[in-house]
N, C-alpha and C positions, 0 to 999 in steps of 0.2 A: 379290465372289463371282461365281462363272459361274452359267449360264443351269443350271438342272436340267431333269431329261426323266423321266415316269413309265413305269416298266420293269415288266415283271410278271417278279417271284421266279424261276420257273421258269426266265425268260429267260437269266436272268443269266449272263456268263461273263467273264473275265479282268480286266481294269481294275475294268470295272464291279461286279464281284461283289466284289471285295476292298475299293472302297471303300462299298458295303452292307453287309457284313459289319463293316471297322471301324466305320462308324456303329452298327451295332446292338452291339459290344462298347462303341463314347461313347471310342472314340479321337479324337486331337486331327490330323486328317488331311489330308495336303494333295498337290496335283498337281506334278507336274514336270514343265515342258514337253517335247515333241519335241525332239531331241538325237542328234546323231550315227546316224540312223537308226532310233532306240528312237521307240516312238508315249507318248502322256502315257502316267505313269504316278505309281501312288500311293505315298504315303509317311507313315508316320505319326511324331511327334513327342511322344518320354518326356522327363518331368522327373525327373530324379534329383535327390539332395542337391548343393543346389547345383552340375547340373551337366548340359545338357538335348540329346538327340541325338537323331538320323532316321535310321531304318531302311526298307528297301522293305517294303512290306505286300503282300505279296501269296497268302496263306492256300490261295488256288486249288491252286500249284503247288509250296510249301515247305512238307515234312512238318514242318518245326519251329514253323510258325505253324497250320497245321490240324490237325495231330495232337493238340495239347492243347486246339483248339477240338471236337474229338469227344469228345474226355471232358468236358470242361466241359459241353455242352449233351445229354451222356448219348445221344447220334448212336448206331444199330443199321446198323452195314455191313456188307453180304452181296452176294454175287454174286447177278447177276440174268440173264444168258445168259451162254454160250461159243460160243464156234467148233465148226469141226469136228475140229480139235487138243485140245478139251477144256482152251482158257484162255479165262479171264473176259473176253469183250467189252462187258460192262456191268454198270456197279457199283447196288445200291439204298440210299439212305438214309433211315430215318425214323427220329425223333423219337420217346420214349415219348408213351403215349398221344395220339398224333395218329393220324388216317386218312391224310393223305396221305404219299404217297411219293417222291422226287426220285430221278430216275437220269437216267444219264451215264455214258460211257466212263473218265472222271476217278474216282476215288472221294472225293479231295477236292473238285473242284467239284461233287458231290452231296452232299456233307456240307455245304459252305458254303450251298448251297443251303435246303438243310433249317435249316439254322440260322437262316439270315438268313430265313426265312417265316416262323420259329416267333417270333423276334424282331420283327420287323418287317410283316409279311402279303403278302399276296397280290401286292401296287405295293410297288415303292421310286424314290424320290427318286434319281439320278446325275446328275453334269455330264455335258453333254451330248458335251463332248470325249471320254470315255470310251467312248462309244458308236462306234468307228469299224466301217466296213463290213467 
């Protein structure tokens, strides 16, 4: 296994928040190295009936994986400022009955956000390869 690095929730963004978040859904999740340009990136691993396959995880930016993570975890998403155009340049998310709030320009990485605190707290655990600058 690689070297882990403690991240504060808030932090989190791309590689990293996706494999926070699958840890906090207890996926069976693994990295891919650098490739043709691509930085690592994560992957998780379903067992079907006899029959087991990998998908890219990545919840942050595919409304087909964070979409049903906001129902699932009951996520309240609302706009949080606009422009001078009058569109959303920042999304809010929280959690029923929690006080805190997570915002971001993303509205799924403030959802994943929100999620992965409510699951997991304040720190999470990432390889540290995830972390690039």
């Amino acid at each position: 296994m690689t070297d882990l690095t403690e991240v504060k929730t808030a932090d989190l963004g791309g590689e990293a928040l996706g494999w926070a978040m699958g840890t906090a859904e207890g996926l069976d999740l693994f990295m891919a190295p650098p490739e043709y340009g691509n930085p690592w990136r994560v992957f998780a691993r379903y067992q079907g009936q006899a029959i087991e396959h990998t998908k890219r995880y990545n919840p942050w930016e595919d409304w087909s994986l964070g979409g049903p993570l906001i129902e699932k975890h009951e996520l309240t998403v609302e706009p949080s400022a606009w422009d001078w155009q009058h569109r959303c340049v920042l999304w809010r998310v929280q959690q029923e009955d929690e006080t805190r709030y997570f915002e971001h320009v993303s509205p799924l990485t403030a959802a994943m956000r929100a999620a992965a605190h409510a699951k997991l707290g304040d720190t999470v655990q990432v390889p540290k390869e995830l972390m690039h600058g």
